[in-house]
N, C-alpha and C positions, 0 to 999 in steps of 0.2 A: 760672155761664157763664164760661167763660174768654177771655181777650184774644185769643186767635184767633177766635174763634168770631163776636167782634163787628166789623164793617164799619166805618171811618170814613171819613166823607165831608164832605169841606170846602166850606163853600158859603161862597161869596165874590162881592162885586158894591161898588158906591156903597152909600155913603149914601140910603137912600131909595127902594132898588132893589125894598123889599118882601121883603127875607131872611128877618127874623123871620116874617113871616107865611108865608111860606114855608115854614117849621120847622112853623110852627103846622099849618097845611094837609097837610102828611105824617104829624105825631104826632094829626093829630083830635084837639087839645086844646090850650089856649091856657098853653103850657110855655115862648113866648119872648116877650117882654116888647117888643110894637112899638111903644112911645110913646119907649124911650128912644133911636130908633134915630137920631133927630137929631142928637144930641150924640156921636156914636162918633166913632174914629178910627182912622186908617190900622193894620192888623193887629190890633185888638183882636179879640179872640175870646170867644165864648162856647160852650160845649160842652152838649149835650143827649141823653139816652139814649132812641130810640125801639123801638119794636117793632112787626112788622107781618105776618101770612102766615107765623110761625114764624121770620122774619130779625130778627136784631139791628145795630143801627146804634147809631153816635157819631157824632151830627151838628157839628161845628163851624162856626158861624154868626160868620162873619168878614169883619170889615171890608175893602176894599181903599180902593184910591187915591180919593180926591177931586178929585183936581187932579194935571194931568200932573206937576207938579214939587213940592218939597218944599222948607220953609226948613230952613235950619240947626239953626234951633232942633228943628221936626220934625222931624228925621232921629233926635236923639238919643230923642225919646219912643218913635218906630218902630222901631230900636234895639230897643229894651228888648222891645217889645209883640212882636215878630219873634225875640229869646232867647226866651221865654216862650212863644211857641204852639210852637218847633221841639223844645223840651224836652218839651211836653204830647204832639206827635207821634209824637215818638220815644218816649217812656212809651207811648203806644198802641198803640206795634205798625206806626205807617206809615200812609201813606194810598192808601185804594182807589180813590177817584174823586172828582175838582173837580166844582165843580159853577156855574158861571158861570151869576149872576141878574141879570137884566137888565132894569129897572123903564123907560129909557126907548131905546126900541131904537133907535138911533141910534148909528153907529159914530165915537164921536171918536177922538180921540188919547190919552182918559181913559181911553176902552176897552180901546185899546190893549195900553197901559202894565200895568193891572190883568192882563189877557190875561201877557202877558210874565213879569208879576212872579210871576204864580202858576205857570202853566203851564213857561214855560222856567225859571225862578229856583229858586222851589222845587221844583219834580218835576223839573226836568232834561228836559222834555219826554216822561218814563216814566209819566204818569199820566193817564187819558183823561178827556176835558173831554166835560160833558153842561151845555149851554145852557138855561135855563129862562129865555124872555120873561115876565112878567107885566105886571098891569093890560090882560089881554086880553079882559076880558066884551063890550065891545059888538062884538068882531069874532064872526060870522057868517057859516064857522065858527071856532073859534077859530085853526087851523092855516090856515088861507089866508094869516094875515100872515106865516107862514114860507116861504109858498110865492112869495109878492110880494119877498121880502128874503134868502133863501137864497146867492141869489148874490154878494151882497155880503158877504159874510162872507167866502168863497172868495177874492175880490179882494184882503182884507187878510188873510188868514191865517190866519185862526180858524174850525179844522177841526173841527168837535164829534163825536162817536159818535153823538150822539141829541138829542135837543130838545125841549119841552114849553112851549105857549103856554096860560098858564092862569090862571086869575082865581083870586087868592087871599083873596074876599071874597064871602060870600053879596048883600052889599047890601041894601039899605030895602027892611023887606015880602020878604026872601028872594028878591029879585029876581031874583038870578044863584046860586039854590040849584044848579039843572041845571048851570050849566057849573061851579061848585064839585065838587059831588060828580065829575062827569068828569074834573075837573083834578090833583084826591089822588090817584084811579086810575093817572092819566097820568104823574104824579111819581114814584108809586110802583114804576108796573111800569120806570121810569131806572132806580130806583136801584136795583132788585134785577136789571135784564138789566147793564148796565155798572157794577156798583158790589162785584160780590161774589170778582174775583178778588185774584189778588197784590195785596200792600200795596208801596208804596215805601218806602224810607227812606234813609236815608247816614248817615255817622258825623258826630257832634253838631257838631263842632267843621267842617268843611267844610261842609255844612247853612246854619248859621248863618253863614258866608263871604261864601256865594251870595249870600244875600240882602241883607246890608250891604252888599254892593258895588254890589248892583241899587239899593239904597234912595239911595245916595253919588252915581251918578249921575242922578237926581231934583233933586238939589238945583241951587236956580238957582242964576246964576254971584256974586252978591256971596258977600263971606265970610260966614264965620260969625262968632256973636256969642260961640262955646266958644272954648278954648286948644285945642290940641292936648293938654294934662294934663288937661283940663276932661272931652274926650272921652274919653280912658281911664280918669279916674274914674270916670264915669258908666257907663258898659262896667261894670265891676267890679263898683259897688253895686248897680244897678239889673238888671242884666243875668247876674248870680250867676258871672261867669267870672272865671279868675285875671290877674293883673296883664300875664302874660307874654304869656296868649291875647289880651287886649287891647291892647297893643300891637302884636300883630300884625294882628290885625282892625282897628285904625286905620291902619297903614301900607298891605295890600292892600285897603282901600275907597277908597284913593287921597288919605287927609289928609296935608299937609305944615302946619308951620306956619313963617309969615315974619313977621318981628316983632312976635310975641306975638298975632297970629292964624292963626288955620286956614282953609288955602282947599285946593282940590282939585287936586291937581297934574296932572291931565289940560287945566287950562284955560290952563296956561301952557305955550308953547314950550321943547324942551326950552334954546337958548342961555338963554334967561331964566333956568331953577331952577340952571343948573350957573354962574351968576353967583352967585346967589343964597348 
């Protein structure tokens, strides 16, 4: 089967939103690993090959934000974790469809940001977003909580194609077999009704731009604890790009450094930097 032929779809949410199981619940078979889901972080991905109804999918089961902001420190690991999936991307062919998973349905500024970071940052707003709430079993039926909450989404922004409220757990005793089996179905006919056209992509180097620059302004306002040398090494090793690509990805994500540290020069006035 060729790289065209297969669909990839990036599913992204928190920590603890219930992704892997998520993964698991589409593939009928336990192919993502949700015990290690506590410990992830910001853009780490994982990729899984499913099959279903004669459609082929790459599902990427991907970290988002934890926290509306980011330290210093974490910018440079996200960095890295953000090279790495836009390279995996681009190797694949592009992406067909987001897919926003949402374990506790409540719209913070967490949500937000994830929203933004995925939808405008990386897709440029070209790639349509399908919403899956879970931890839905004792709602009765399970789509009434989108009917109760629909609108609020509207209010901030977050315009999805399609939706799916669905337990991703049979339960004690098979308790919630019935909405399980309804809920794979309901996954599944997303992801093959909005999931099988045009891919996106961009050229590697603008790709990976976008998103360091999204990641840059995350960071709260103290400096950081890197040099500005700190952060174009790290770019370099970690990150597999040339010296020159990293210094410029450190200068348009907005780092300056003042005596021997690195702070964001969006946070100073410009009389301050042109003293400086």
């Amino acid at each position: 089967m060729s790289t065209d032929d297969v669909k990839n779809i990036l599913i992204f949410g928190q920590t603890g939103a219930g992704k892997s199981s998520l993964v698991n619940l589409i593939a009928q078979a336990d192919v993502a690993d949700t015990s290690s889901d506590g410990s992830s972080c910001t853009l780490k991905s994982t990729s899984y090959s499913v099959t279903f109804d004669s459609c082929a999918f790459c599902i990427f089961d991907t970290v988002g934000l934890n926290e509306p902001h980011l330290s210093g420190t974490e910018y440079i690991s996200a960095a890295e974790r953000a090279c790495n999936l836009v390279n995996e991307l681009k190797n694949a062919g592009g992406i067909h469809l987001l897919v926003f998973c949402m374990g506790e349905p409540r719209i913070t500024q967490t949500v937000q940001q994830n929203y933004r970071l995925f939808y405008e940052f990386l897709c440029r707003e070209e790639v349509s977003v399908a919403l899956v709430i879970t931890h839905m079993e004792n709602e009765d039926p399970m789509d009434s909580w989108w009917d109760r909450n629909t609108k609020k989404f509207k209010e901030f922004g977050i315009t999805p194609v399609g939706h799916a409220c669905v337990a991703t757990a049979r339960g004690l005793n098979e308790r919630f077999v019935e909405q399980y089996e309804e809920s794979k179905e309901k996954v599944r006919d997303l992801l093959k009704e909005h999931g099988t056209g045009k891919p996106f992509s961009m050229k590697r180097r603008s790709w990976i731009m976008r998103v360091l620059r999204f990641l840059a302004e995350l960071v709260g306002i103290s400096p950081s604890y890197h040099t500005r040398r700190e952060v174009v090494d790290n770019l370099v090793r970690r990150c597999g790009i040339s010296k020159e690509e990293a210094e410029v990805l450190a200068t348009k994500a907005g780092f300056v450094e003042i005596e021997g540290k690195t702070f964001f020069q969006r946070w100073f006035p410009a009389s301050f930097m042109s003293s400086s």
